[in-house]
CHARMM internal coordinates of N, CA and C (Angstrom, degrees):
IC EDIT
DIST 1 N 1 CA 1.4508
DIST 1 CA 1 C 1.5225
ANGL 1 N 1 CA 1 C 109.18
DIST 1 C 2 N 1.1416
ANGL 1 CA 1 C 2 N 120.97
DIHE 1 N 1 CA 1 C 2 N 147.27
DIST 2 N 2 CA 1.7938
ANGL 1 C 2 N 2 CA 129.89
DIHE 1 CA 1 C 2 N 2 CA -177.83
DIST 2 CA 2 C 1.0654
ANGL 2 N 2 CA 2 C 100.01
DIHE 1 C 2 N 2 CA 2 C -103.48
DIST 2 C 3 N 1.3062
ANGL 2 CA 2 C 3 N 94.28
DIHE 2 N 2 CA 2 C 3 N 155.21
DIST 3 N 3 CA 1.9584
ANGL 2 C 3 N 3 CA 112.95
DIHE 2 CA 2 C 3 N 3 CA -169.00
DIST 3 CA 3 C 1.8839
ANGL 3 N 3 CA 3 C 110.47
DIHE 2 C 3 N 3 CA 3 C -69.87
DIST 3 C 4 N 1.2429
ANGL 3 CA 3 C 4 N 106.05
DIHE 3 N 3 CA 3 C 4 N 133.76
DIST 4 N 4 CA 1.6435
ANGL 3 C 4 N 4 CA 87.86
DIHE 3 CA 3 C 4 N 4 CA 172.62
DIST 4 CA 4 C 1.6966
ANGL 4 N 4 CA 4 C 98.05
DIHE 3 C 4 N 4 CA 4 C -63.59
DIST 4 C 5 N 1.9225
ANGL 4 CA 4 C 5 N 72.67
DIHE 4 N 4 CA 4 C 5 N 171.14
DIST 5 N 5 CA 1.4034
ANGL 4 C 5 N 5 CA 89.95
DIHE 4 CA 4 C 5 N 5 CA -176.06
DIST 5 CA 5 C 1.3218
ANGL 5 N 5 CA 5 C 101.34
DIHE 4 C 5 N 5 CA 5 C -137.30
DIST 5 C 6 N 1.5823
ANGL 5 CA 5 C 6 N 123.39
DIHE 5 N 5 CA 5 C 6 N 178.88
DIST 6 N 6 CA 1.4306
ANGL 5 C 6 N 6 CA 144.85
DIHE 5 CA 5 C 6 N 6 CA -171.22
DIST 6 CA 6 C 1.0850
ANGL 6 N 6 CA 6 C 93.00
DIHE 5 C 6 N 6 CA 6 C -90.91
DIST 6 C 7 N 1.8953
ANGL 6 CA 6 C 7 N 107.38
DIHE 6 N 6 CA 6 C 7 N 136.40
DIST 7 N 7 CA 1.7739
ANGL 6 C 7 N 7 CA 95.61
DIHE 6 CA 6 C 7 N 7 CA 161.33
DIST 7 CA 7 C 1.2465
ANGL 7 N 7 CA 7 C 115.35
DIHE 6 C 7 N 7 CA 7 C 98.83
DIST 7 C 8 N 1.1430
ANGL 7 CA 7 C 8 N 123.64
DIHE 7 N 7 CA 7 C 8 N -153.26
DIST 8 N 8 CA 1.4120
ANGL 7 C 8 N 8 CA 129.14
DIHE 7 CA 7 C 8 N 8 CA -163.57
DIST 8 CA 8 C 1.9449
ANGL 8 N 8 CA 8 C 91.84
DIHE 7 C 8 N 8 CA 8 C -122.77
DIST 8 C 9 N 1.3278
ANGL 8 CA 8 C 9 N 89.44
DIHE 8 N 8 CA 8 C 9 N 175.57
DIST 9 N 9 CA 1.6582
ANGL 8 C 9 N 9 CA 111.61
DIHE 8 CA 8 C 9 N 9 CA -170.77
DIST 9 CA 9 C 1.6687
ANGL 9 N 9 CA 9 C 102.50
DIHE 8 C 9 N 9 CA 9 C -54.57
DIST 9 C 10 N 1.6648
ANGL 9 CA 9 C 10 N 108.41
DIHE 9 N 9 CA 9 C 10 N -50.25
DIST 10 N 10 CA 1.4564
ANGL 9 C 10 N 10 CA 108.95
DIHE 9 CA 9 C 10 N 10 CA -160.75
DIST 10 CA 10 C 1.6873
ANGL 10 N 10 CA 10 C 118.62
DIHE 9 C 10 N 10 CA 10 C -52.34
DIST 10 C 11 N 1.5108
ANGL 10 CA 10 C 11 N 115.30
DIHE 10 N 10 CA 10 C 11 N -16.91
DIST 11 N 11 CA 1.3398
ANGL 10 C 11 N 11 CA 107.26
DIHE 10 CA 10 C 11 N 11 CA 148.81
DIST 11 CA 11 C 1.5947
ANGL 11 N 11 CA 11 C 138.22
DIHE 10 C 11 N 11 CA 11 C -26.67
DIST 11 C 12 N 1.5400
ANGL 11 CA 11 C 12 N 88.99
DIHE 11 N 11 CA 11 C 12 N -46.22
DIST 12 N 12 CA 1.4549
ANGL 11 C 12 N 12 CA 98.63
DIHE 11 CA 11 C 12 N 12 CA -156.26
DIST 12 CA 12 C 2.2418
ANGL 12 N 12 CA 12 C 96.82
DIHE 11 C 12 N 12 CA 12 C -98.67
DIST 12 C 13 N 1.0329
ANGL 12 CA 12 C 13 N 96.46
DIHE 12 N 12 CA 12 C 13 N 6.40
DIST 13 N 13 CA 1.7254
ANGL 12 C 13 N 13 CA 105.71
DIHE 12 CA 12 C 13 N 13 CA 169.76
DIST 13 CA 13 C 1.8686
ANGL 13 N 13 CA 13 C 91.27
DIHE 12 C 13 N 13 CA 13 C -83.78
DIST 13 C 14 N 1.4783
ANGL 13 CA 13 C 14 N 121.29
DIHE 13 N 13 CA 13 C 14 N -38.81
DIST 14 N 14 CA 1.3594
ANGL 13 C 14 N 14 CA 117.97
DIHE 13 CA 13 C 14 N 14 CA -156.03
DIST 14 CA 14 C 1.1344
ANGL 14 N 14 CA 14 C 108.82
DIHE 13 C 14 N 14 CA 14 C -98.97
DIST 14 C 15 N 1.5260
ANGL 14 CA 14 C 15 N 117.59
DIHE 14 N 14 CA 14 C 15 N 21.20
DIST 15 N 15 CA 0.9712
ANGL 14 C 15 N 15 CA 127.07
DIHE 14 CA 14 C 15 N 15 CA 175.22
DIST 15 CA 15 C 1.8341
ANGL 15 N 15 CA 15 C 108.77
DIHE 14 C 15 N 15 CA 15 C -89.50
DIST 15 C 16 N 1.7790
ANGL 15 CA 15 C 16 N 120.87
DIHE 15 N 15 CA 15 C 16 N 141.62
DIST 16 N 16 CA 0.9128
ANGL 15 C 16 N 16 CA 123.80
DIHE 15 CA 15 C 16 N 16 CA 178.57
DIST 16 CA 16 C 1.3890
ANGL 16 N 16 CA 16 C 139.74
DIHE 15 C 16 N 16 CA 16 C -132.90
DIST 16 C 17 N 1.4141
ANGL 16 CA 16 C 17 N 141.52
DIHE 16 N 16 CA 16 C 17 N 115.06
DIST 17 N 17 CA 1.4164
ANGL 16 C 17 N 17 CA 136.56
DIHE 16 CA 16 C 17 N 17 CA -128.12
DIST 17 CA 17 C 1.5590
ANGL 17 N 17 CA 17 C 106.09
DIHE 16 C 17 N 17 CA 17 C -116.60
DIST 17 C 18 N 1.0289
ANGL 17 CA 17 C 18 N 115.85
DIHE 17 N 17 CA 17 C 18 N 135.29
DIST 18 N 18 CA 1.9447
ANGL 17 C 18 N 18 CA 143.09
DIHE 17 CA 17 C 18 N 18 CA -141.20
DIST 18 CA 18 C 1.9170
ANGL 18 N 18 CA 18 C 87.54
DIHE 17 C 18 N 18 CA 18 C -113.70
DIST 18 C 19 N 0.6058
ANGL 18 CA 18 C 19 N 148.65
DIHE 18 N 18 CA 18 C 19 N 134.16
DIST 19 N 19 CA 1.3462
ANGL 18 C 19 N 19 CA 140.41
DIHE 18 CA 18 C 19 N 19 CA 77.26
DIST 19 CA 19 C 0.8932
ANGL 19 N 19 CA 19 C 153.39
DIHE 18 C 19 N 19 CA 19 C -79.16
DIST 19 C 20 N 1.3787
ANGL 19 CA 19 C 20 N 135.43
DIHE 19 N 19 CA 19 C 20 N 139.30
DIST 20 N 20 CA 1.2640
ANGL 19 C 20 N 20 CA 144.14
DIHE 19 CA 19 C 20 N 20 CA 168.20
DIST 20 CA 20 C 1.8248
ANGL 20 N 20 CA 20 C 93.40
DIHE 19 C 20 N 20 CA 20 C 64.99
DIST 20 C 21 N 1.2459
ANGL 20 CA 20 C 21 N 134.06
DIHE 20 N 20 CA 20 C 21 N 46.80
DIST 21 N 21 CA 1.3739
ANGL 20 C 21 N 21 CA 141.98
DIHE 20 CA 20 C 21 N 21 CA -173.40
DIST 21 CA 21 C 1.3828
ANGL 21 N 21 CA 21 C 107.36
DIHE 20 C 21 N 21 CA 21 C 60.10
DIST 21 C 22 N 1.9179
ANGL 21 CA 21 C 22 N 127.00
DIHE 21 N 21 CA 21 C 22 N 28.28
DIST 22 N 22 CA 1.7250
ANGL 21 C 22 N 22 CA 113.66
DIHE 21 CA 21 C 22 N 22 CA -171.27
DIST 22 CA 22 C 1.3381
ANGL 22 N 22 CA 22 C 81.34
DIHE 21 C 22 N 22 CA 22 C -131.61
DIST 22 C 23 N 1.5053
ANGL 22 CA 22 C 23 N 91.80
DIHE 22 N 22 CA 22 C 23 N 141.53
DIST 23 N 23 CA 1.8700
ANGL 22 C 23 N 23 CA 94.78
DIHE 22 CA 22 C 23 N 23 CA 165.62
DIST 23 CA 23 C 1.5688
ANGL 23 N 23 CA 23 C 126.19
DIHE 22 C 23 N 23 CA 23 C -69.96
DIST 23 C 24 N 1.1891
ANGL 23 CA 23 C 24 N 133.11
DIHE 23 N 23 CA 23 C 24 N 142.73
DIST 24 N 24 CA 1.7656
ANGL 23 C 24 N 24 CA 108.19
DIHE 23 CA 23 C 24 N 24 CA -156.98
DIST 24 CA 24 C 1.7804
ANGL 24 N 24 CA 24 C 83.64
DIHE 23 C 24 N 24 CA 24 C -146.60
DIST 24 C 25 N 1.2098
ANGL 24 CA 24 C 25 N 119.82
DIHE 24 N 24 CA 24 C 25 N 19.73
DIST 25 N 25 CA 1.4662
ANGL 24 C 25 N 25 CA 114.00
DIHE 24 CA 24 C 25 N 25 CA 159.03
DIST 25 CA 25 C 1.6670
ANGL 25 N 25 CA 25 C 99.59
DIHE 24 C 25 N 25 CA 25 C 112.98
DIST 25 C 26 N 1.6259
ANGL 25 CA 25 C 26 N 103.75
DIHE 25 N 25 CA 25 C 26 N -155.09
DIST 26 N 26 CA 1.3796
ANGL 25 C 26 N 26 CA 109.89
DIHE 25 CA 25 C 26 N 26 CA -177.35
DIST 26 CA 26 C 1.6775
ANGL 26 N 26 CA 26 C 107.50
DIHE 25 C 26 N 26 CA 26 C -115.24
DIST 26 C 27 N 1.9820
ANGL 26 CA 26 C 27 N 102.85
DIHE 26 N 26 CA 26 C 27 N -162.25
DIST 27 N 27 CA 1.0252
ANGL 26 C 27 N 27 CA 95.81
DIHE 26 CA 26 C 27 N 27 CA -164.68
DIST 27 CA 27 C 1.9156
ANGL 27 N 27 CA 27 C 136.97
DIHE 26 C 27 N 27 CA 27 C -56.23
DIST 27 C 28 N 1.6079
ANGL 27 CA 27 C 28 N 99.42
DIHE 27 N 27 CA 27 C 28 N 6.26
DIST 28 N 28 CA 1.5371
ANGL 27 C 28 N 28 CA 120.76
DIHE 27 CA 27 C 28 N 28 CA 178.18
DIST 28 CA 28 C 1.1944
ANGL 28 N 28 CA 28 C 109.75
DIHE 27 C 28 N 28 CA 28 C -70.13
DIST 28 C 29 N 1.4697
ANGL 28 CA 28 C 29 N 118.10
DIHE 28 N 28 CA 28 C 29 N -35.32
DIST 29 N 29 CA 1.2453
ANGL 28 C 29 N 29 CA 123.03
DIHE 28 CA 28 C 29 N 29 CA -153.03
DIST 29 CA 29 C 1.7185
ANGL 29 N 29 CA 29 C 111.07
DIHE 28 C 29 N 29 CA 29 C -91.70
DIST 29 C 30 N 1.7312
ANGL 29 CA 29 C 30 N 95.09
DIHE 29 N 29 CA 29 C 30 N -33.10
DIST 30 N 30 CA 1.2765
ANGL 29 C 30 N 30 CA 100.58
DIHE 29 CA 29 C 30 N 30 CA 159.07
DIST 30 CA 30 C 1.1330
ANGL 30 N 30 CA 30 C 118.68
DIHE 29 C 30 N 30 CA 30 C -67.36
DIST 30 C 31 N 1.1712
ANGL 30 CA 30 C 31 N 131.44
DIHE 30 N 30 CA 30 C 31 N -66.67
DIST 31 N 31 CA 1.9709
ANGL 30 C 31 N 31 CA 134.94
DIHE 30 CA 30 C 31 N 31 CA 176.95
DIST 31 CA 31 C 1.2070
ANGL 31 N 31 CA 31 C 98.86
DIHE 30 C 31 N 31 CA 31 C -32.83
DIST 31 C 32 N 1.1819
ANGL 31 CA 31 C 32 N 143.00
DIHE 31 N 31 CA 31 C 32 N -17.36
DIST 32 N 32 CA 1.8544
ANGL 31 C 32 N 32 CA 136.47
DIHE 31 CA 31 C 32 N 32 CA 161.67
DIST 32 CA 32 C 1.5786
ANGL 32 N 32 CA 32 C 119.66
DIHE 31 C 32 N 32 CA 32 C -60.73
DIST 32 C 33 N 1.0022
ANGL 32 CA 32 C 33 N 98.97
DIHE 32 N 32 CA 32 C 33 N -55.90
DIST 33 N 33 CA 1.8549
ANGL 32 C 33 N 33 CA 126.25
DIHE 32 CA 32 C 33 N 33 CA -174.74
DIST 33 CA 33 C 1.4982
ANGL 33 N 33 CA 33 C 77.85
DIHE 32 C 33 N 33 CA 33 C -40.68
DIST 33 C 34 N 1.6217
ANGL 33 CA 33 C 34 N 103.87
DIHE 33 N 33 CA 33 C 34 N 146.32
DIST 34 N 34 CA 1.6640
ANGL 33 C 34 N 34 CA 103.74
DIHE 33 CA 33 C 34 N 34 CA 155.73
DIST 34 CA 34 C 1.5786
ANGL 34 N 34 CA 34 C 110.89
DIHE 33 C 34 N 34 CA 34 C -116.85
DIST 34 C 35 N 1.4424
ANGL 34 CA 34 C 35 N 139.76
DIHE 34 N 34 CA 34 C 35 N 133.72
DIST 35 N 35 CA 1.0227
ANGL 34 C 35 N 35 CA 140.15
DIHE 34 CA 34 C 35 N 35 CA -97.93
DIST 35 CA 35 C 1.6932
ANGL 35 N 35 CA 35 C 80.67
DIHE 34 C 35 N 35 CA 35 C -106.75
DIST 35 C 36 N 1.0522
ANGL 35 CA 35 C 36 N 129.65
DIHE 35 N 35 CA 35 C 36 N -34.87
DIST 36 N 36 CA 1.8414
ANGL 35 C 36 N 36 CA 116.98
DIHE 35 CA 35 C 36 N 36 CA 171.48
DIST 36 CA 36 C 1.4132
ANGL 36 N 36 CA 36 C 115.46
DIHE 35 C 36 N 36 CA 36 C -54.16
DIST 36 C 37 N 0.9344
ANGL 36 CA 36 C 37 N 126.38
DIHE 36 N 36 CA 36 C 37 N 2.76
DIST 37 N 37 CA 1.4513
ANGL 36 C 37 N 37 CA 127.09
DIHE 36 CA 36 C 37 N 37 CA 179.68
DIST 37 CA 37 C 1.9520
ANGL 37 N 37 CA 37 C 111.73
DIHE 36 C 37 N 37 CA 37 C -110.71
DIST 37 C 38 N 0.9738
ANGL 37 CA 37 C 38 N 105.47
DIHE 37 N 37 CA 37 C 38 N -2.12
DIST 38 N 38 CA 1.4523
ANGL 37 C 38 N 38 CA 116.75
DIHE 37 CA 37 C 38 N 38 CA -171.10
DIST 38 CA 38 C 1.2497
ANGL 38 N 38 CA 38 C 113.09
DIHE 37 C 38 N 38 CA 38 C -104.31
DIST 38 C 39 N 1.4023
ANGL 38 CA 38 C 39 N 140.98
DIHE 38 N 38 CA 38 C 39 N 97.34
DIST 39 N 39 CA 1.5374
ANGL 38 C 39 N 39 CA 151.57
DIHE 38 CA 38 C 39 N 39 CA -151.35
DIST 39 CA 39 C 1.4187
ANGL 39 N 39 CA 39 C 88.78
DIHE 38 C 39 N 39 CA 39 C -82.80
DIST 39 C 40 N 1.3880
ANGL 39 CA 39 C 40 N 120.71
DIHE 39 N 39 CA 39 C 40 N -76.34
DIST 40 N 40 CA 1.4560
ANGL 39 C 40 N 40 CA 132.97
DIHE 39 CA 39 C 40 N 40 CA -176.60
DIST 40 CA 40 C 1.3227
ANGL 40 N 40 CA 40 C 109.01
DIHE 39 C 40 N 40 CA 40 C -130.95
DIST 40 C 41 N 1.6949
ANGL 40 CA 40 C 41 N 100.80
DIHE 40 N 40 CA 40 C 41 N 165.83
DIST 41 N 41 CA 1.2499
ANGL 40 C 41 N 41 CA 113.91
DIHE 40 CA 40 C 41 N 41 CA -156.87
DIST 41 CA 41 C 1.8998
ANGL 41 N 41 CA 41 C 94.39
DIHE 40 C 41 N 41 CA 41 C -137.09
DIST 41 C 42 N 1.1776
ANGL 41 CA 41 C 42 N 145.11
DIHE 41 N 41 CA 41 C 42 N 124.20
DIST 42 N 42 CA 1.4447
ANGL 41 C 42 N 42 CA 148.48
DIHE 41 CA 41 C 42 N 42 CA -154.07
DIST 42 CA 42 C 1.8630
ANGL 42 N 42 CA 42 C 111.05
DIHE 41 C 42 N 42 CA 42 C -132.43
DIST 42 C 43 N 1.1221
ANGL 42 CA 42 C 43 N 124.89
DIHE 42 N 42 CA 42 C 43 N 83.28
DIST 43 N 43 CA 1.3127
ANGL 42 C 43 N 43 CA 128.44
DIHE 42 CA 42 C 43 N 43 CA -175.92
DIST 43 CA 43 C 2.1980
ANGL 43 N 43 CA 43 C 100.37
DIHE 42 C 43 N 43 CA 43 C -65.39
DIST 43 C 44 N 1.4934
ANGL 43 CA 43 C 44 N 121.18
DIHE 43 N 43 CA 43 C 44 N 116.97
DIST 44 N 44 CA 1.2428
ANGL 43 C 44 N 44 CA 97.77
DIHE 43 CA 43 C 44 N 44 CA 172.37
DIST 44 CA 44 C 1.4200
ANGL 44 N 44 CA 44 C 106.38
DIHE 43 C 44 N 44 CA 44 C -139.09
DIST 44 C 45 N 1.1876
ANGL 44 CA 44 C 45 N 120.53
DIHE 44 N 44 CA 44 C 45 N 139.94
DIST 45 N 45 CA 1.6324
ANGL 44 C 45 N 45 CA 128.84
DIHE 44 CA 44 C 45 N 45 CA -162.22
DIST 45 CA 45 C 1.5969
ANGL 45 N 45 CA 45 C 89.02
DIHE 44 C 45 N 45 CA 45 C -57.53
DIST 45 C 46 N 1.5511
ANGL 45 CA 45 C 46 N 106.35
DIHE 45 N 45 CA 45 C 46 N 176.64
DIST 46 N 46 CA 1.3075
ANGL 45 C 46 N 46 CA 122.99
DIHE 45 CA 45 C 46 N 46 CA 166.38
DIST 46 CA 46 C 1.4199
ANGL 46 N 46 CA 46 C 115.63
DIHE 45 C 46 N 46 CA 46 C -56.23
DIST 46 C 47 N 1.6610
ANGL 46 CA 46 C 47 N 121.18
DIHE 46 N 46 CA 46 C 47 N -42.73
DIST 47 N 47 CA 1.2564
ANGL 46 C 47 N 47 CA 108.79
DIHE 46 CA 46 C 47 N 47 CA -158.34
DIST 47 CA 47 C 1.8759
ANGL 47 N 47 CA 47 C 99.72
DIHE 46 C 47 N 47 CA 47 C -83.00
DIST 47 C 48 N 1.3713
ANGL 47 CA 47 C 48 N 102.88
DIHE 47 N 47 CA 47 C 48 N -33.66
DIST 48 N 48 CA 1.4275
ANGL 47 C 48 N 48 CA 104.39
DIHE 47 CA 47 C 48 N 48 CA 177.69
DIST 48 CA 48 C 1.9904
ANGL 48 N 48 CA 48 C 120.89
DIHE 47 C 48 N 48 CA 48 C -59.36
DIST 48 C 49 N 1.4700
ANGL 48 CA 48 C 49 N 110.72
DIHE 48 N 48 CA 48 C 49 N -22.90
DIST 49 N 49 CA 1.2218
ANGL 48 C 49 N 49 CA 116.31
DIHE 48 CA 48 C 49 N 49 CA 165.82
DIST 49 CA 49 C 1.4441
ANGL 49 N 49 CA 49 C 122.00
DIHE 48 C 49 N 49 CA 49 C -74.58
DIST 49 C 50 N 1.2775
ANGL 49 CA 49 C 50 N 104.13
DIHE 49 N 49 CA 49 C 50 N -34.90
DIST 50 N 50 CA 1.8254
ANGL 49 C 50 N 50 CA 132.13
DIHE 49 CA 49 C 50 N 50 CA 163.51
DIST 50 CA 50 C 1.2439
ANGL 50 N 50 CA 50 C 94.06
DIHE 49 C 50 N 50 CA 50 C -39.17
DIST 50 C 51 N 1.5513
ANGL 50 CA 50 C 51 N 115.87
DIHE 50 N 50 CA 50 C 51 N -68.80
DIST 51 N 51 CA 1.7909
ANGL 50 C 51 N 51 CA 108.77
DIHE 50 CA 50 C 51 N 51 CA -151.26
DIST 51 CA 51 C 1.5303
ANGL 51 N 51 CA 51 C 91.79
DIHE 50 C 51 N 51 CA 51 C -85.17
DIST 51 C 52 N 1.4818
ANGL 51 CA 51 C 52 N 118.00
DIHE 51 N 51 CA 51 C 52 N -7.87
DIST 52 N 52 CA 1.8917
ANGL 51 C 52 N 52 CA 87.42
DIHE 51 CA 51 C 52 N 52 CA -160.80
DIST 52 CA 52 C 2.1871
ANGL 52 N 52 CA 52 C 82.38
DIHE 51 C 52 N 52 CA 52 C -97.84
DIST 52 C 53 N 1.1732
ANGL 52 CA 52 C 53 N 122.11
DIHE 52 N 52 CA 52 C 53 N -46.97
DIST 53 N 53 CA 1.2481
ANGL 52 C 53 N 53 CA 131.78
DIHE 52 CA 52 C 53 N 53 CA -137.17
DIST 53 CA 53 C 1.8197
ANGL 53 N 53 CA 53 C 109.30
DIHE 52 C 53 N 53 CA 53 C -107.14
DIST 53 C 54 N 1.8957
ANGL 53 CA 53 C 54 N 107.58
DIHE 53 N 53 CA 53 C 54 N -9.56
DIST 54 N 54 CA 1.3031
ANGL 53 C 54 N 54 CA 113.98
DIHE 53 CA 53 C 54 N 54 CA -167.95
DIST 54 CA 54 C 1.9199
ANGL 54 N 54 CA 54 C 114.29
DIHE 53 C 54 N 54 CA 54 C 89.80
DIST 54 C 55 N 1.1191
ANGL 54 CA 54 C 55 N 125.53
DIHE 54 N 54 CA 54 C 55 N 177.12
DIST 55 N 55 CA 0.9838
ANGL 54 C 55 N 55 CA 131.43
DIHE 54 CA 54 C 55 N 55 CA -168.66
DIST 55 CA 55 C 1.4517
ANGL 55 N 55 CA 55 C 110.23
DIHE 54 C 55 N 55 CA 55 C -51.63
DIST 55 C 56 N 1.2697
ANGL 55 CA 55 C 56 N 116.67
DIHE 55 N 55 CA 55 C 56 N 139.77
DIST 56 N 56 CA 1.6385
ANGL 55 C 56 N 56 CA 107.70
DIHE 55 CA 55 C 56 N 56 CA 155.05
DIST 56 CA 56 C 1.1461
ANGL 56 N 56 CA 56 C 122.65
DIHE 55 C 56 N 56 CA 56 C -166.96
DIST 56 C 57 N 1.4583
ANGL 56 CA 56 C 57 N 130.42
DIHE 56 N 56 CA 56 C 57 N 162.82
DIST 57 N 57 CA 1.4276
ANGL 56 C 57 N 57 CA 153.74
DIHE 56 CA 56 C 57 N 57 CA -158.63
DIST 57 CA 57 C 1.2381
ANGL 57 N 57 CA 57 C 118.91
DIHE 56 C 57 N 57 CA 57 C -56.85
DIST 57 C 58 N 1.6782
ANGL 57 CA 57 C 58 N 102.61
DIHE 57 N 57 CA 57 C 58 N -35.09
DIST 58 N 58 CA 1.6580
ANGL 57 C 58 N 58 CA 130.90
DIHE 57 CA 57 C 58 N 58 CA 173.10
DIST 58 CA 58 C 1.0259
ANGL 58 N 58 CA 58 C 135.57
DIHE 57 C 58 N 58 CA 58 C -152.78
DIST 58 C 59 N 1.3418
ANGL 58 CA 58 C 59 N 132.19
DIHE 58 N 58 CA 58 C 59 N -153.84
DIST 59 N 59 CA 1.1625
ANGL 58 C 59 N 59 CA 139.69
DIHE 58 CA 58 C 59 N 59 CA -179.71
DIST 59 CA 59 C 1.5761
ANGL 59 N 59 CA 59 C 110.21
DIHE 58 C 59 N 59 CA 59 C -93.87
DIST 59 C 60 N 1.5915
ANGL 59 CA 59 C 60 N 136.80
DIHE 59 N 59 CA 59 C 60 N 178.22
DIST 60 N 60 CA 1.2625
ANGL 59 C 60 N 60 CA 105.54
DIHE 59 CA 59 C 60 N 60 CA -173.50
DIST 60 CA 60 C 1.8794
ANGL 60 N 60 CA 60 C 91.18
DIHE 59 C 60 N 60 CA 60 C 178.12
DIST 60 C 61 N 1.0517
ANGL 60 CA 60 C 61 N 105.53
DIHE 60 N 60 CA 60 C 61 N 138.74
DIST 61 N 61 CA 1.6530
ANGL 60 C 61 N 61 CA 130.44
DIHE 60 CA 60 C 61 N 61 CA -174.79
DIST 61 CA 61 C 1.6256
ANGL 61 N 61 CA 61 C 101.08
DIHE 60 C 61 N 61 CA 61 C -97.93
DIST 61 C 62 N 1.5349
ANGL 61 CA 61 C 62 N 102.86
DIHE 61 N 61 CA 61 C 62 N 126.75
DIST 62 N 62 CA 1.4761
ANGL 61 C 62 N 62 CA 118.64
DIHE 61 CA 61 C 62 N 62 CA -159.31
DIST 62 CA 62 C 1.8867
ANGL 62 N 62 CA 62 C 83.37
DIHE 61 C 62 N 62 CA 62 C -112.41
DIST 62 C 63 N 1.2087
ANGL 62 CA 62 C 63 N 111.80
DIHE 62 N 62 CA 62 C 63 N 135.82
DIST 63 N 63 CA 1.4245
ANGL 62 C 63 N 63 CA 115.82
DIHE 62 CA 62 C 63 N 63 CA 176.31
DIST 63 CA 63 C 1.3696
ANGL 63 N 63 CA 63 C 107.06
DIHE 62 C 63 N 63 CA 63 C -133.49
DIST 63 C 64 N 1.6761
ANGL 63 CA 63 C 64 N 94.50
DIHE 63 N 63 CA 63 C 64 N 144.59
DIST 64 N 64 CA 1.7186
ANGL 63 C 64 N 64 CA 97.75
DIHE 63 CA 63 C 64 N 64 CA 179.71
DIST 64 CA 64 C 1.4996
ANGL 64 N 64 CA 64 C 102.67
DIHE 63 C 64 N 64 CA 64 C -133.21
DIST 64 C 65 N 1.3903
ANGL 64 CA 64 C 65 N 119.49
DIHE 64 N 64 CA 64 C 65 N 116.53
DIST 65 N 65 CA 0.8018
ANGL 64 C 65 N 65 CA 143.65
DIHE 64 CA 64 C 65 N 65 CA 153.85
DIST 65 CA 65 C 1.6548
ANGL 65 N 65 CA 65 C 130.36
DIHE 64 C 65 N 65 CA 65 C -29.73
DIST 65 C 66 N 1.5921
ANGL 65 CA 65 C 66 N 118.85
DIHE 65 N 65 CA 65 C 66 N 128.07
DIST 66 N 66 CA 1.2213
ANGL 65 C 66 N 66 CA 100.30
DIHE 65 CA 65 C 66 N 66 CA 173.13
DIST 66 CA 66 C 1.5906
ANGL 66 N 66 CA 66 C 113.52
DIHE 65 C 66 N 66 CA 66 C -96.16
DIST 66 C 67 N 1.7607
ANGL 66 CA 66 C 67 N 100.30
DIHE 66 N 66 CA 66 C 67 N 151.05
DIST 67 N 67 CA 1.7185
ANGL 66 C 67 N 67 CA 109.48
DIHE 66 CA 66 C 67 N 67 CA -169.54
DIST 67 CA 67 C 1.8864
ANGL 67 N 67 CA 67 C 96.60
DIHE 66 C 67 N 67 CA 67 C -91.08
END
COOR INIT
IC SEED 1 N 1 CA 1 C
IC BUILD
């Protein structure tokens, strides 16, 4: 489940999804993944995607994959 948020929904369109440290789109891209393959799952505000990933639009869920 994703964190509420402030505001209206369109937040959660500007939201953007990391794997394995690569950006791999939004919440579509996750709803693909099938969930046995997903080690962890990382909710991180905008500014925390800012410092790890460079500027961005939103906030954004860092996923790690299992090898």
């Amino acid at each position: 489940m994703l964190p509420p948020t402030q505001g209206s929904s369109s937040h959660m369109e500007d939201l953007h999804v990391y794997v394995d440290d690569h950006e791999m789109g939004g919440l579509d891209f996750l709803r693909s993944l099938p969930a046995e393959q997903i080690y962890t799952l990382r909710f991180l505000s905008v500014t925390e995607i800012g410092a790890r990933y460079g500027p961005s639009s939103g906030p954004g869920i860092v996923v790690t994959l299992r090898h």
